[in-house]
C-alpha positions in Angstrom: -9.5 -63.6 -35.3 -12.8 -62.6 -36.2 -14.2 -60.8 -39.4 -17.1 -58.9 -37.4 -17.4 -57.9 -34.1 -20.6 -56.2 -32.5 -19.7 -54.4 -29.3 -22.6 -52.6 -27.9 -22.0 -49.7 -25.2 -23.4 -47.0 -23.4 -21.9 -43.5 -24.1 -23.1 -42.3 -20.8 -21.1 -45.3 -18.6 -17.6 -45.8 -19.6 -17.9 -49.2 -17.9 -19.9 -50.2 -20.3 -16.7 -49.9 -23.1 -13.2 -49.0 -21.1 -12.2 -53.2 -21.1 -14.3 -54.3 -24.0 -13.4 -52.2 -26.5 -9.7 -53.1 -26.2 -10.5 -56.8 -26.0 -12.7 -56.3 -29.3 -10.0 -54.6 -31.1 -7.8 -57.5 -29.9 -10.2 -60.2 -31.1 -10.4 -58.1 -34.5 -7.5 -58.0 -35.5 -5.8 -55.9 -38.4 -8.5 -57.6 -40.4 -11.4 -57.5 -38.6 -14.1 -54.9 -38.0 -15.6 -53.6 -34.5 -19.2 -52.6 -34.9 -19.8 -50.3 -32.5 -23.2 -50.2 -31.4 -25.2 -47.3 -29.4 -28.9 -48.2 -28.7 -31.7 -45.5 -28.1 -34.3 -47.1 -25.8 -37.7 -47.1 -27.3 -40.2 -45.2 -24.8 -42.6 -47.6 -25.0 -45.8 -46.5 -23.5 -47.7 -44.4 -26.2 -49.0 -42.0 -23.2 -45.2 -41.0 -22.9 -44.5 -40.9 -26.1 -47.2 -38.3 -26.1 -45.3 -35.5 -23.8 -42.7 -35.8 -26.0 -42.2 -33.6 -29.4 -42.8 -35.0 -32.2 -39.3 -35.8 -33.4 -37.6 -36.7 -30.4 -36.5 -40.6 -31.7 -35.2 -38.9 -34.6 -33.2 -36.0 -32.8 -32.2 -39.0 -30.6 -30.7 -41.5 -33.2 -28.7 -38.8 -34.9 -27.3 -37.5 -31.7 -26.3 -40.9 -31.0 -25.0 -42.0 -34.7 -22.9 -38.5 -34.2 -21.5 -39.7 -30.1 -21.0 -42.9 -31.5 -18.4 -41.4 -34.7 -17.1 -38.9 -32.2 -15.8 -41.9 -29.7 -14.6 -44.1 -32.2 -11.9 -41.1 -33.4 -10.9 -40.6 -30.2 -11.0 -44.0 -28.7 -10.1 -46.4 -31.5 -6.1 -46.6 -32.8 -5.1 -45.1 -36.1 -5.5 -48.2 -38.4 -8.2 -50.5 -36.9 -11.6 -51.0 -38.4 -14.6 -49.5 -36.3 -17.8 -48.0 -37.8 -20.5 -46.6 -35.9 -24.4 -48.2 -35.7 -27.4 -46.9 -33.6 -30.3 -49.3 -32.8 -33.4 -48.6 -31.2 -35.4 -50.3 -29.0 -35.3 -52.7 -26.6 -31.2 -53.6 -25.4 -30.9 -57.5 -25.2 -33.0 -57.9 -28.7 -31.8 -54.6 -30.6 -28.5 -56.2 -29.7 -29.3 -59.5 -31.5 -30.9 -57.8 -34.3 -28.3 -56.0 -35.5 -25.5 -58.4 -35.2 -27.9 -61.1 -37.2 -28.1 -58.0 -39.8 -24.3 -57.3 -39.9 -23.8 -61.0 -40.6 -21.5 -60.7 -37.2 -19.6 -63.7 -36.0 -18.7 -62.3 -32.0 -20.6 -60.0 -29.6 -18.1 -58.7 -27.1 -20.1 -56.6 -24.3 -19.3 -55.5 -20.4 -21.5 -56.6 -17.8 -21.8 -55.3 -14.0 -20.2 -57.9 -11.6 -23.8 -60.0 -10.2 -25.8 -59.2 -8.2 -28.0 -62.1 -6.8 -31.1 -60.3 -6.0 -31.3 -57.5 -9.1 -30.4 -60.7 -11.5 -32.8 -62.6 -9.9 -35.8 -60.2 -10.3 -34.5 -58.3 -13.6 -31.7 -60.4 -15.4 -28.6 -58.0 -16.8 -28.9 -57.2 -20.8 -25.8 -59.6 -21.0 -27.5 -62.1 -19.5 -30.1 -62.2 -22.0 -28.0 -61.5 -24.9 -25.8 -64.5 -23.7 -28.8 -66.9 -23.5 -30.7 -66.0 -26.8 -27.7 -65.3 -29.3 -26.7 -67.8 -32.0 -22.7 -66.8 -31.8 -20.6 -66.2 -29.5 -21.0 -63.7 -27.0 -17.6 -62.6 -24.7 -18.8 -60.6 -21.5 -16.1 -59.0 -20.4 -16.1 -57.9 -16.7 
């Protein structure tokens, strides 16, 4: 079993959590802990950031911390170990960033079945996340 698990998701595509999630509660244990992680993309581009009001990434992240406790009471079992984390940024390295700081020894994350042209032009988050991390990374499909 493993002592911490990152499993990042998307609250907006249950894909994204509806067969890992129950894999990383598996993997877990009754010992274990699932981090689940909910990431607010960073804007980028300062010229966007400027149509936007002034505490948007703010109003963002706590609307995300407060999805991200909302699923985990009605998705995660009575007795298992899940706590909420929101990241911002950019996926595949908030991803990494956050399981380096939570000392995590899995990543369990979904990934879309491939496609040959979008992951030869773009490259899925998993993808990245799969070449770049230094633990194990479980992409559950």
């Amino acid at each position: 079993m493993f002592d911490n698990i990152v499993l990042p998701i998307d609250l907006n595509h249950p894909a994204s959590w509806e067969r890992a999630l129950p894999m990383a509660l598996k993997l877990a244990g009754a010992g274990g802990t699932v981090h689940v992680l909910g990431i607010v993309h960073d804007v980028g581009a300062a010229l966007v950031a400027s149509f936007l009001p002034a505490d948007y990434e703010t109003k963002a992240l706590n609307h995300m911390e407060a999805e991200l406790e909302s699923f985990i009471a009605a998705n995660v079992p009575a007795g298992a170990k899940a706590s909420p984390h929101v990241g911002h940024g950019h996926v595949p390295e908030t991803i990494l960033s956050v399981a380096g700081k939570l000392g995590a020894d899995l990543i369990v994350m979904a990934s879309h079945p491939p496609d040959d042209l979008r992951s030869f032009l773009v490259g899925s988050a998993a993808e990245k996340v799969v070449r770049h991390a230094e633990i194990p990374v479980l992409v559950v499909r």
